[in-house]
Every structure is written in structure tokens, then in C-alpha cells.
N, C-alpha and C positions, 0 to 999 in steps of 0.2 A: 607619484604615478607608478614606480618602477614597485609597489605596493601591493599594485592593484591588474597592473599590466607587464605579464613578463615577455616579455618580446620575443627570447629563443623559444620559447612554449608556443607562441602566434604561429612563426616561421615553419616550426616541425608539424604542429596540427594541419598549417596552408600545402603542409607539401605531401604530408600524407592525403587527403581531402581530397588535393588534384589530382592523385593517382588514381583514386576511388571512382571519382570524378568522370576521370580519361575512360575506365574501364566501362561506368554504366554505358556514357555516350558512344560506344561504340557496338555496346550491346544495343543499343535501341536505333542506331545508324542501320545495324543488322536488320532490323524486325520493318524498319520502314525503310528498305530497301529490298526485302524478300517477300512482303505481303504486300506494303504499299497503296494502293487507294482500293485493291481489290475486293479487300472485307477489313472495311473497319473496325466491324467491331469485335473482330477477332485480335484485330490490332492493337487494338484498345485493351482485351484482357489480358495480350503480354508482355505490356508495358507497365500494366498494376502488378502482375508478378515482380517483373525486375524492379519496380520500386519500393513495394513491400518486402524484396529482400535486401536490398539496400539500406532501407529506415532499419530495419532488426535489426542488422551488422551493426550501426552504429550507435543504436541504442545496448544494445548487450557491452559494445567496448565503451559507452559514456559509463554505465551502470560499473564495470570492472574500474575504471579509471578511478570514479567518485572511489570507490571502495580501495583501491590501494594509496591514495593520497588521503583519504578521510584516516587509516590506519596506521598510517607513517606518523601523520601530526598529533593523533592522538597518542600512540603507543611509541612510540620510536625517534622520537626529537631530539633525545639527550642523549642518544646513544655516543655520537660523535660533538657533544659540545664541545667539551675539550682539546679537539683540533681542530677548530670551525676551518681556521685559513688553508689550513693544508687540503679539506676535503674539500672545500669550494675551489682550490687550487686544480686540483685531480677534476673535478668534477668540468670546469670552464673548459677544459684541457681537450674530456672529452668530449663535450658540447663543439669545441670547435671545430672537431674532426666530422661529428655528424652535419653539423650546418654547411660544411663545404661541401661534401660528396650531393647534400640535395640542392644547393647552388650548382653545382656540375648536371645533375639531372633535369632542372629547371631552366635551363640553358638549352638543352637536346630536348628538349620540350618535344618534337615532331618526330623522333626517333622513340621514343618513350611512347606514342599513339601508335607506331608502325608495330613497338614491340609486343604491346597488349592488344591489335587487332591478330596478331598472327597465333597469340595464345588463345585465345575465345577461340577462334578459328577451328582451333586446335581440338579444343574441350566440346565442340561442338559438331565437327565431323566426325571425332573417334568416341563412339557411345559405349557402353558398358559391354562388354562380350559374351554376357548371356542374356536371351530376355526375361526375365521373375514373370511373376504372377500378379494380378495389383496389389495382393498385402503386402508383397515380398519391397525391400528396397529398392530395388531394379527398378521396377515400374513406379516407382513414386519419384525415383530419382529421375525418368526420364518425362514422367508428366509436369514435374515442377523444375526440369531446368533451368528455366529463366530465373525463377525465384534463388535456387541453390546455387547460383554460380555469380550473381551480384553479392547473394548476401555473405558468402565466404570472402569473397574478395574483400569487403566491405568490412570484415570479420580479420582478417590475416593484417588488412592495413590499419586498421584501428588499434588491435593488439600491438603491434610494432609501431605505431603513436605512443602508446600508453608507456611500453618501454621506455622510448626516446624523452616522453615528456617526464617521466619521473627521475629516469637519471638527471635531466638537464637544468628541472626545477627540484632536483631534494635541496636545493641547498638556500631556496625562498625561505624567510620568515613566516611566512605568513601563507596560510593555504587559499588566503582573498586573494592571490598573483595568478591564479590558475584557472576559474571560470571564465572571465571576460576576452583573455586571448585566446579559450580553445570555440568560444563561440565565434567570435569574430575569424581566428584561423577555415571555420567551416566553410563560414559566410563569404570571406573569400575566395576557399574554394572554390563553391558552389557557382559562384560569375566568373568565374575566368574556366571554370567547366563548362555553364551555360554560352558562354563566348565561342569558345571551342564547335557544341555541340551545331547552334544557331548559323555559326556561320562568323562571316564580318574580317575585316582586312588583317590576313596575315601579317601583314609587314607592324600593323598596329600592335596587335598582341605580339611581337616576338620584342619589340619595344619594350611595352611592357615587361615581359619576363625579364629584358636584360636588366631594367630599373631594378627591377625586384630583388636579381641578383647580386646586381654591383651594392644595393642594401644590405643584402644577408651575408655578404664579405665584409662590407664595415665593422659590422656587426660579431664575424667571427674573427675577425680581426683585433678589435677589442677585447672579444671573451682571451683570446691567445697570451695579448698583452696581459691582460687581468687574473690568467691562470700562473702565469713566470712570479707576477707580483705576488702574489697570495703564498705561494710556495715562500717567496725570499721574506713575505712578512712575519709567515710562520716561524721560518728562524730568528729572523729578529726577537721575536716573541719570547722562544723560548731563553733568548740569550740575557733578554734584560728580566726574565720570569714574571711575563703582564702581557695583556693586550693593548700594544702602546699605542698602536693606531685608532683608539677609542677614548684616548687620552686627549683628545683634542689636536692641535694642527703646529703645537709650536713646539721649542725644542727636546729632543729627547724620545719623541713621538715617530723619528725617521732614523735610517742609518744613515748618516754622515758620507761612509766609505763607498756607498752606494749609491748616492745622490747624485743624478742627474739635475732634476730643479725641485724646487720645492716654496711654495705659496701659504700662508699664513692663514686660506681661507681655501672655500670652495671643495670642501673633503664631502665625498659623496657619502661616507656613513654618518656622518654631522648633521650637515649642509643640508637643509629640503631643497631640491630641485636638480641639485647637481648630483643626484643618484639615477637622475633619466640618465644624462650623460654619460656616466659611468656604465650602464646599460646596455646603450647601443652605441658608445665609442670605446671602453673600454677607459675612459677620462680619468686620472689619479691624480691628486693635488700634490702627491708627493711620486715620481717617478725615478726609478731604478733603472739603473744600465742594462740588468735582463728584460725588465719591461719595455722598454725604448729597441731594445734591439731584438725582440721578439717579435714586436710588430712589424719591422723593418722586413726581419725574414717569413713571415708570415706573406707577405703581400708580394716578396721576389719567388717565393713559391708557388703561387697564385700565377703569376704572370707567366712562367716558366710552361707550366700545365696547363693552362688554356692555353700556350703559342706552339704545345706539343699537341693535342687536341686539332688543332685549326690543320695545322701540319698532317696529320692522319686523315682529317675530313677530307681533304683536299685531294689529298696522295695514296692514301686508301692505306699505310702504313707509317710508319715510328722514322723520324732522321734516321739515315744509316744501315736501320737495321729492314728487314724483309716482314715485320711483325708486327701489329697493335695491341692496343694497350689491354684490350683481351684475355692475349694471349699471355700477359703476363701474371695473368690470376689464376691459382691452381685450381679452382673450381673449372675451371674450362673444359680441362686434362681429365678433373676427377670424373666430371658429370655426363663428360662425354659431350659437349653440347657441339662440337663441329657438327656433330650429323642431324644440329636442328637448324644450321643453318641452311637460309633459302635465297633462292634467285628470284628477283623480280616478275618472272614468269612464272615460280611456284608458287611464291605467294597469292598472284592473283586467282590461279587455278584454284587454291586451298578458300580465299575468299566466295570463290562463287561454291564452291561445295558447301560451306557453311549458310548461305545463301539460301541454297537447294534445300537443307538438312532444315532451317528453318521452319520454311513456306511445307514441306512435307508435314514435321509434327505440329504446324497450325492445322492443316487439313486433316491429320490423324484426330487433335485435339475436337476439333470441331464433329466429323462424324461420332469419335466416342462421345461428345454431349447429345446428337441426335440423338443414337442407338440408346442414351439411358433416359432421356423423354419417350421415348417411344414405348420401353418397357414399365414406367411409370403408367403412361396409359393404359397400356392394355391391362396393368394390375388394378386398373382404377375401373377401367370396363369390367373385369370380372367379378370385382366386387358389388 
């Protein structure tokens, strides 16, 4: 299975997807919430934009994706043969760092829709500062809005999939590990987007998410354990000058000095079946003191950071200290983002302006299609 289904590739496409996801639905929360039953069918045509820019995005980053995985397996597979355990060591290492922080955003689930209505918001009250002409950019950029502002999004989270999923899977055998989870990762998305968009019991979906999560930490849980191991195989490796763990499961095959337990069977690079588990628990027939107690602190970190988390949601800041966890990202400082923060009052003020900004270039939209039937005619008359 673990062949044909890489599981952290699933996780990272599900969570890019949602984000994509979150963004349309709230562009089209937009569009049927400032036109609304008024004029359908005006409705209608700016919902075909945000979709056909949506499908582009993600066809342009499937098309990049196929082409930098089609080129790695063709051209570049042997590069790193020679230290497989150590790269896949590095490699799990930092799979497990990305799977956490989008376990952390999959959690904030509803802070994460607050954070991308205030950005559209954003992109959609503050228009270009000069008006062009219609060949010019300007005016193309502001008649296809809808289209240019899903399909970048759509564009920016796909590209940064692509990323995620090749560092996470370079170290697959087989480039068959890679379609089935990023289709399925979509597919995913896509209902727990449609979830979102339709409606239906918060309490149910936030269930949801938490399953999802307390999954994607098993899981990074495992890769954690599996990266410690990989590292200490590698020296083993070089110490006896072989890949002993390929050697089959009995002795000679393990460092002794290093053995926590060790089982005569069930070796996932062996064994069919016990490479799911390997997988998604991070399972090794033969377990090291680093491996065992990497997991241990993997998971008291885990717990540490969500009961700091919960502490902040609660309290609006850090034990102790007057700050959140924000503030301790130099990006905050660099970007200046204190002065994007907003008050519940301004946001909704900024919501109904993008409201307005809507419903206005639906009606702009709309007379520009009268006023160019109009002049069709009359060119049609003089003829």
C-alpha cells in the first residue's frame, strides 16, 4: 500500500486544498451576499469566473507538480543513492515539522476563514490607484477580478504543495506513491470545503478536524521516530560498511548497543504489509533508544503547544508573559503587520465595503455588456 499511497503527500495536498478551499468559499459567500437573489444571472457569471480561475490554478500547479516529480525520477534518483538512510532521515525530519504546523492550522480551522475573509476583503476594497484604459492591465485586472484573485490564490497554494510534496516524497521509491494521494488529498478537500461553504453543524465538522488531527500527529509522530532511526541506521551502515537493515531481520542486522527490542519478523522494508505501518506509525521491528525516545518527546511537545495555545485562546496571551505566540515571530516586527490588525468592528465595516465594492462592479459589469450590445447594434443597423 505504502507503494502506491503516501500518506504525508495525502495530509499536505488535504491541507493545502482546504485553504484554497476556505478562500473560494468565501469569495462566493461574497458574491451571494452582495447580489443575491437580485440578478441571477449576473450571479451566475461571477461565480464562473471564480471557478475558472480556480480550476487554472490548480491545473497549472498539477501540470508543474507532474513535471518536477516526472524529472527528479527520471534524471536525479541516484544522486543521493548512496546515503539513502541519512536523506530519508533529513527528509522525515522535515516532513514532520511541516505536518505539525498544518495540524496546528487545521485545528484553528475558524480563525484561518476569519483570516482569509479579511484578506479578500482587503484585495477587494483597495482597487488599483489608477484607472488604465481596457487594453491597459488596470482595466483587465479589474473586470476579471474574480477570476485573478481565486486563481492566484489557487496558484500560490498549489506552488507551495508542490514544494511540500516533493521535499516530503523525494525519498518514495516509486513515483506510483504520488498520484492517488494528491487526488484523493483534493477530494478531500473539496467536502470538508463544500462542508464549510453549505453550511451544517459546527460542532460536527470541528470533530472532524480534531480526528483528523490527532491522525496527522500520529503520523508526524512516527515520521519523528523514523527520522532519529534513519540517522542512527545510517551510522550503523557505515560502521559495519553495508545496508545491514536490508539484510534481513536477524543478527548482525541491528546495533546491539542500541537495542531497545528487536523481533525476528515484521521489518517494513522486508515484510509486505508492515510498511503501512511503518507509515503511518512510524513501526520499526528493530527499535533504538533515539527512536523510542524521540517519539516520547515528540508527543510531550505536542501537548506542551496545544495547552499553551488553549492558554492564549482563552486569556488573549502566553503564561506569564503580556504576549502571544505572534509576537514571537520576527515576521510580525519585520512586516509590520500590528497595523493590519483589526477590531471586530472593523472588520465588519471592511466586510460590508467589500459587499458594496462587489454589488457596484456587478452593476458596472452589467451596464458595460449593455453599452457593447448596444453599439453591436447600431454597427449592425448601419450596415
Amino acid at each position: 500500500m505504502a507503494d502506491v499511497f503516501n500518506v504525508q503527500i495525502f495530509f499536505i495536498v488535504f491541507r493545502e486544498a482546504l485553504e484554497a478551499i476556505i478562500v473560494i468559499s468565501v469569495l462566493l459567500a461574497f458574491v451571494k451576499q452582495s447580489i443575491g437573489e437580485a440578478n441571477q444571472k449576473l450571479a451566475r457569471k461571477i461565480k464562473i469566473q471564480i471557478w475558472c480561475g480556480s480550476i487554472a490554478g490548480v491545473i497549472i500547479c498539477l501540470g508543474i507538480g507532474g513535471g518536477f516529480i516526472g524529472a527528479y525520477y527520471t534524471l536525479g534518483k541516484d544522486i543521493w543513492g548512496g546515503a539513502e538512510d541519512l536523506w530519508e532521515g533529513i527528509f522525515c525530519i522535515i516532513a514532520t515539522v511541516l505536518i505539525s504546523l498544518m495540524g496546528i492550522a487545521m485545528v484553528r480551522i475558524n480563525k484561518l476563514q476569519k483570516k482569509w475573509r479579511i484578506k479578500i476583503a482587503r484585495a477587494i476594497v483597495t482597487p488599483p490607484a489608477k484607472k488604465a484604459d481596457r487594453l491597459k492591465i488596470g482595466y483587465l485586472l479589474k473586470k476579471y477580478a474574480m477570476f485573478i484573485l481565486p486563481f492566484i490564490t489557487t496558484l500560490r497554494e498549489g506552488l507551495e504543495a508542490v514544494v511540500f510534496v516533493g521535499g516530503v516524497g523525494i525519498s518514495e521509491a516509486s513515483a506510483r506513491a504520488f498520484p492517488l494521494p494528491v487526488v484523493c488529498g483534493l477530494i478531500a478537500g473539496l467536502a470538508v470545503g463544500g462542508f464549510l461553504y453549505y453550511g451544517g453543524s459546527a460542532v460536527s465538522l470541528q470533530i472532524f478536524l480534531c480526528i483528523s488531527t490527532a491522525i496527522l500527529y500520529l503520523i508526524a509522530a512516527g515520521l519523528f521516530s523514523r527520522g532519529v532511526w534513519y540517522l542512527q541506521t545510517d551510522h550503523f551502515n557505515k560502521q559495519t560498511g553495508g545496508d545491514a537493515s536490508e539484510n534481513g531481520s536477524g543478527p548482525g542486522t541491528y546495533n546491539i548497543h542500541q537495542s531497545v527490542w528487536h523481533v525476528n519478523c515484521c521489518n517494513p522494508e522486508l515484510d509486505n504489509g508492515w510498511d503501512v505501518f511503518n507509515a503511518l506509525l512510524g513501526w520499526q521491528n528493530s527499535a533504538t533508544y533515539g527512536s523510542v525516545i524521540s517519539y516520547n518527546i515528540y508527543w510531550l511537545s505536542v501537548i506542551v503547544l496545544l495547552s499553551l495555545m488553549l492558554f492564549e485562546e482563552k486569556k488573549g496571551h502566553l503564561p506569564f508573559v503580556s504576549i502571544g505566540f505572534r509576537h514571537l515571530n520576527p515576521l510580525y516586527y519585520i512586516k509590520n503587520k500590528k497595523k493590519d490588525e483589526l477590531s471586530n468592528e472593523e472588520a465588519d465595516r471592511l466586510f460590508e465595503q467589500a459587499k458594496m465594492q462587489i454589488h457596484n462592479h456587478a452593476e458596472e459589469q452589467e451596464l458595460n455588456e449593455v453599452h457593447e450590445a448596444t453599439q453591436l447594434n447600431s454597427t449592425a443597423k448601419a450596415y
